[in-house]
N, C-alpha and C positions, 0 to 999 in steps of 0.2 A: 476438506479442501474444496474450494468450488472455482471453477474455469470462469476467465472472465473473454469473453470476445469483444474484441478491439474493432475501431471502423475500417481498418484496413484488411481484417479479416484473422488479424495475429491473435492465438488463445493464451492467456495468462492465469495461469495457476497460481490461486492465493492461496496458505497453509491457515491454519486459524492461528491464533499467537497465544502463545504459553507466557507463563508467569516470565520467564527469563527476556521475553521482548519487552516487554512494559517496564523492568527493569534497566533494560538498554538505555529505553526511551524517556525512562524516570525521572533525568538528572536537564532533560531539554525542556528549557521555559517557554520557547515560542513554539504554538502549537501548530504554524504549519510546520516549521522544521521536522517537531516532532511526529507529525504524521505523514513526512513524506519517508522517514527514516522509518519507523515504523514499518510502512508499505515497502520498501525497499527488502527490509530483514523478511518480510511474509513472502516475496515473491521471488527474491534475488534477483531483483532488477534492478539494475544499479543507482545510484539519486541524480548522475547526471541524465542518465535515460529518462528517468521519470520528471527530469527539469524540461526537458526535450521533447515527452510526452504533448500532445494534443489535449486541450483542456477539458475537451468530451470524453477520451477516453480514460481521463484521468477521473473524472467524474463518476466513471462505472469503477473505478477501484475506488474510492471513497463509501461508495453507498456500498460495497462486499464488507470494508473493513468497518461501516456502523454497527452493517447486520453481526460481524460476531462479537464487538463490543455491546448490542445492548441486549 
């Protein structure tokens, strides 16, 4: 699990994603869809929050969810 810190100072705990999230996620062709749902299932923060997100901070969840993708 690693903490993400947000600009306004809010910490977001990402879980890493098991076989069963990539399954979730399996079936969605567009990939930002799919990796906002993704991100959604690792942190439970909901997809309208994360639509609502700041594009900076949305950016620090992307490079956490590369790191345990690659």
């Amino acid at each position: 699990m690693k903490e993400i810190k947000l600009n306004d100072g809010k910490v977001i705990k990402m879980r890493k994603p098991k076989v069963r999230d990539m399954r979730i996620v399996g079936e969605i062709e567009n990939e930002v869809e799919k990796e906002i749902k993704l991100i959604s299932n690792l942190t439970n923060i909901t997809t309208d929050e994360l639509d609502d997100m700041d594009l900076d901070d949305y950016k620090k969840l992307q490079e956490v969810l590369a790191s345990f993708l690659s």
